[in-house]
N, C-alpha and C positions, 0 to 999 in steps of 0.2 A: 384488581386484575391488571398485569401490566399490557400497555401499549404493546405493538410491532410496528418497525420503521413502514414507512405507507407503501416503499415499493418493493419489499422484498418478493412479491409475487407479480412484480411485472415480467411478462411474457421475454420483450426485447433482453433484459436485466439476466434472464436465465439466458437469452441464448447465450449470449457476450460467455456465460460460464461454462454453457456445455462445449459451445465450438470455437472458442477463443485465449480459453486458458484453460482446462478439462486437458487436453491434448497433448499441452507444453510439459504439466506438472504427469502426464505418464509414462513419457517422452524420461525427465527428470527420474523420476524413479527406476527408470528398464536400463536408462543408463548406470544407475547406483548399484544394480542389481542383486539387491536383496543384502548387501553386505551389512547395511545398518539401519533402524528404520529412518522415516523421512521425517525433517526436523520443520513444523511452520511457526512462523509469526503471522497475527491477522491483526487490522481491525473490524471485526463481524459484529453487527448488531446479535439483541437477543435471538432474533428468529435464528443465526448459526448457520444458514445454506449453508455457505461453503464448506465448514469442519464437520457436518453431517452428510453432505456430497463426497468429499473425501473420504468419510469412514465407509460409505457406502460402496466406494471406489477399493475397497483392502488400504490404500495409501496412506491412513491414518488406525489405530486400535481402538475397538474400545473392549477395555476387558468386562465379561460380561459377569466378573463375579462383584466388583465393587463399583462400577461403569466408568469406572476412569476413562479418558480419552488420552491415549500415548500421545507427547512428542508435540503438541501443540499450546501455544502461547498468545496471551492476545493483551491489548492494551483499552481502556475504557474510560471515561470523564462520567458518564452521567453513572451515580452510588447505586440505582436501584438492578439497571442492566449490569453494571460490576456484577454484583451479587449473582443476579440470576444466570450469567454465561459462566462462569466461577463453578457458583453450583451444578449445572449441564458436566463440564468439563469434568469435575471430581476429580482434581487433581489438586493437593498442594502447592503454592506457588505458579498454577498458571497463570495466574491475570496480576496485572498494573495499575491500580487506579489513578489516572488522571491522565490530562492531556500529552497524547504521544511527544508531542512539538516540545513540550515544556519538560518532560522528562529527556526526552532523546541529547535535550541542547542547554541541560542544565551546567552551570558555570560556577567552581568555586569564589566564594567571598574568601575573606583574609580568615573568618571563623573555621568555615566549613573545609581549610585546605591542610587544618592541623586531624581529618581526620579521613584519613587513607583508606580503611579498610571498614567493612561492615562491622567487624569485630569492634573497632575504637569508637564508631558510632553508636551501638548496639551498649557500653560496656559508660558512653556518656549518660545515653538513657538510663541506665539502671541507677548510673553514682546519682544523677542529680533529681530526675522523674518529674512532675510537676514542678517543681520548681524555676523549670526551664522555660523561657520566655516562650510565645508563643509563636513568633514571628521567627526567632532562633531555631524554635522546635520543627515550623515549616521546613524550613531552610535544609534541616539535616536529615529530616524524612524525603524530602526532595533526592538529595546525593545520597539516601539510604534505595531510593528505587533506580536511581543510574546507575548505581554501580552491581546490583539486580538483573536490572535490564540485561545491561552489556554482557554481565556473564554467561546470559542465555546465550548468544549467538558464539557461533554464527546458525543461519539457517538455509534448508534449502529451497524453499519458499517463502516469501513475504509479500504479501496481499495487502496495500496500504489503498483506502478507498477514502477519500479525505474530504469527498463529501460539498466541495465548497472551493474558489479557486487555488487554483495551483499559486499562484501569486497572490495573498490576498491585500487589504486594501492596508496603507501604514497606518501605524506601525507594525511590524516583523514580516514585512512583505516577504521577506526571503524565508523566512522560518521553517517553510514546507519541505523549500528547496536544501535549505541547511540540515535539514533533519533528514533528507536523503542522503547528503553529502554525507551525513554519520551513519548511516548502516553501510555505506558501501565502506567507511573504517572500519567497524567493527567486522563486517562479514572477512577482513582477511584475517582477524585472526584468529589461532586453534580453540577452542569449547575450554572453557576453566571448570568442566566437571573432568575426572580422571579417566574418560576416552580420549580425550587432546584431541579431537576430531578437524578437521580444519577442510576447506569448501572449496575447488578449484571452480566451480562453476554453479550459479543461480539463478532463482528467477525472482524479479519482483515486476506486482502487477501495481500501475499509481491510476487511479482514478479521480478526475477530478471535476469540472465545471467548469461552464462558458458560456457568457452569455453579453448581451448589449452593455451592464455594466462593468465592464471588465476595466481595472482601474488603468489611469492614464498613466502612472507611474510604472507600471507593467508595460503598457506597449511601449514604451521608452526602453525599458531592457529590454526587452525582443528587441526592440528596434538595432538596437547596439549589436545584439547578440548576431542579429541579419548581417551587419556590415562589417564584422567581424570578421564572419564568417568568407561574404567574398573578397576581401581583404586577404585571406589564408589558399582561401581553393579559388583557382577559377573555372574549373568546372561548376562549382557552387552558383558563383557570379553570372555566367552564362544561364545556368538555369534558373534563377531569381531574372535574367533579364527579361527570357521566356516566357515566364507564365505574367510575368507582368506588361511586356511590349516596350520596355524601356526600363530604366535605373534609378527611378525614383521610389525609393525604398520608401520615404518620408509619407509618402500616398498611400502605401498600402496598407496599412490599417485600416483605413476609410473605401478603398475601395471593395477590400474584400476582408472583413475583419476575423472571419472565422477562417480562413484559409492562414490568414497572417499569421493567427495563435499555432494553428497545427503544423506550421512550418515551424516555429520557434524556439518552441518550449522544450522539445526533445534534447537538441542541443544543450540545454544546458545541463540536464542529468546525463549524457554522453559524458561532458566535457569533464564533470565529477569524478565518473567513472575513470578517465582517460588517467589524471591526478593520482588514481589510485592505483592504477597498473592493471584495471578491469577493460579489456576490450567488451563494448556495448554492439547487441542485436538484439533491432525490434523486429521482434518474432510475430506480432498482432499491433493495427494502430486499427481502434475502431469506436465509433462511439456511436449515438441516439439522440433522439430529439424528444421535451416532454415541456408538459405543460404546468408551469407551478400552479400554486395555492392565491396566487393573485392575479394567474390569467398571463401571466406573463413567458414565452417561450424561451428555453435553456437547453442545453446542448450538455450530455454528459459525456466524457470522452474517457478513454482506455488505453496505457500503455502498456504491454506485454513486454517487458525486455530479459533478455538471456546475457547474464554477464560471465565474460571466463578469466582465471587469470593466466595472463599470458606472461613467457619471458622477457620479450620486446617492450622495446615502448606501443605504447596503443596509440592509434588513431581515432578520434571520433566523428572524422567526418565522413566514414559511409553513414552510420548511423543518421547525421546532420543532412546528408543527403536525400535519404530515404526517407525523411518525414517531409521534405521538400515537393517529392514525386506525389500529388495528388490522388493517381491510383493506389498508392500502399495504402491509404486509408479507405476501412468499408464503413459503409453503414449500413446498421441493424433497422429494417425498416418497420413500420407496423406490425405486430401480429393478431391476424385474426383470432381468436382462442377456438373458436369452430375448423378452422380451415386444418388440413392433415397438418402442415408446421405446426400448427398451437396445439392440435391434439397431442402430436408428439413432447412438444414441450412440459404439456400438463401430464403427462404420465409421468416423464421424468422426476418433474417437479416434487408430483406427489407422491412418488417413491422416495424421496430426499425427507418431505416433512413427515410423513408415516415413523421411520427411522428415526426420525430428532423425536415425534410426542412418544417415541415410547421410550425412549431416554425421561421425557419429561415425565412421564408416568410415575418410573424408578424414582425421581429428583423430587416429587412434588410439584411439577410447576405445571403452568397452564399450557393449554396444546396450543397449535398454530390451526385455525381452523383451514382443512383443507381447498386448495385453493381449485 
């Protein structure tokens, strides 16, 4: 019987979906208005909220003669949830196996750059087939899913929930960060199916973690990223004098280290976007507080941003500002599951997973016991 990730039915978890990103992605399609349907990339564990919230929402299909689930795509590392979200989907080609980070930022060797297209990959495996080393064999199954990937996009949604910090500890500290810097490439250019479809405007939601052991190698790029920053604006510098009482940047990680990160981090998927000719708006900056499996307290946090392409050069620093301002961030606080919020939340809820077990029904799979 498979697992389900432990908090897909935490209370706080849903709201962040019903009234912090539910809104942006309706908002997204009224704007489309109906001309094409709506294109996602996720990473969703097996339980599926969200591509089951969304088909509950019309926003997504699912055809109800073979249950295909239209237009949505997802990426996955651990083989057994592969399978079983795969299977949910009933689509061809929806899913990725392996880690986003490593596919998204995969880099030709001197082997793997004699072989361009799916076709000359696909047409290696056949001339040679086992005979092909295995280490050689990774390698071009690798550049066989990026070049997969990519031609999925762009999209008009992408839900990247990463579970772990935005920064994580070296080696590839940047990797989360780099692996956004490549969807905001890809999203500009037109769809390689024969729509040629192409994206003036999107949303990605980045979820991430924070907590006491946040690496020290990180608060050093924040750190950079801060003085940068008043460097460029002095509106910026004025308001970092502000909330701090003076201009020692170097202190505040210790003074107030959660405040430090949610001023920081934003800026640097802004500055991405900027590179890219995407002007950035956080549309939601919100996160929660929870209690690990060792007792130890961690902060999960939410970016909602709305990217558009503009003809100008972009600015990224309203965006760098606006993570700055204390009040743009909410927090989701406790919910009682008795009290009218939690009752409302659990009806939701469980009109969301009713929807998915009977997908699961169709599929063979195990239901999500109602929450």
């Amino acid at each position: 019987m498979p697992t389900f990730e432990k908090w897909w039915d935490d209370l706080k978890k849903h709201r962040k979906r019903v009234e912090c990103w539910l809104p942006h992605w309706k908002r997204i399609a009224e704007e489309n208005g109906g001309r094409r349907p709506i294109r996602y990339f996720t990473l969703c564990a097996n339980s599926m909220i969200d591509v089951f919230m969304l088909v509950r929402e019309g926003l997504l299909t699912l055809d109800p003669a073979n249950g295909a689930i239209e237009w949505v795509r997802f990426c996955e590392y651990d083989f057994e949830q592969y399978n079983e979200i795969r299977d949910m989907i009933s689509r061809e080609g929806a899913g990725f196996f392996g880690r986003l980070e490593k596919l998204f930022l995969f880099k030709d060797d001197d082997d793997t750059a004699q072989f361009p297209t799916l076709d000359s990959i696909d047409l290696e495996f056949e001339t040679f087939g086992e005979s092909i080393p295995a280490e050689r064999a990774e390698q071009l199954r690798m550049k066989r899913l990026n070049l997969e990937i990519r031609a999925t996009f762009p999209y008009d949604c992408i839900n990247l929930d990463f579970c772990q910090y935005y920064y994580p500890r070296p080696p590839g500290m940047l990797e989360i960060n780099e692996t956004v810097g490549r969807v905001l490439d890809w999203q500009r250019m037109p769809s390689a199916d024969n729509k040629g479809i192409e994206i003036n405007q999107f949303l990605l939601t980045v979820t991430c973690r924070h907590d006491s052991g946040f690496p020290p190698e990180a608060v050093n790029r924040l750190r950079e990223l801060v003085r940068n920053n008043c460097g460029r604006s002095e509106s910026y510098r004025k308001l970092v004098h502000q909330i701090l009482g003076d201009d020692r940047i170097d202190e505040w990680p210790v003074r107030d280290p959660k405040g430090f990160f949610f001023s920081g981090w934003p800026k640097d998927i802004a500055h991405s976007a900027t590179e890219r000719g995407w002007e950035t708006e956080i549309l939601d900056y919100v996160y929660y507080e929870r209690i690990g499996d060792d007792g130890n307290p961690y902060i999960i946090v939410c970016l909602v941003l709305r990217f558009v392409r503009v003809p100008r050069q972009p600015d990224y620093m309203p965006a760098a500002l606006f993570a700055l301002h204390s009040e743009n961030r909410k927090v989701i606080p406790e919910v009682e599951r008795n009290s009218v919020d939690g009752e409302r939340l659990l009806t939701d809820l469980r009109e969301v997973v009713t929807l998915r077990n009977a997908q699961a029904a169709r599929r063979h799979r195990d239901p999500l016991p109602l929450p």
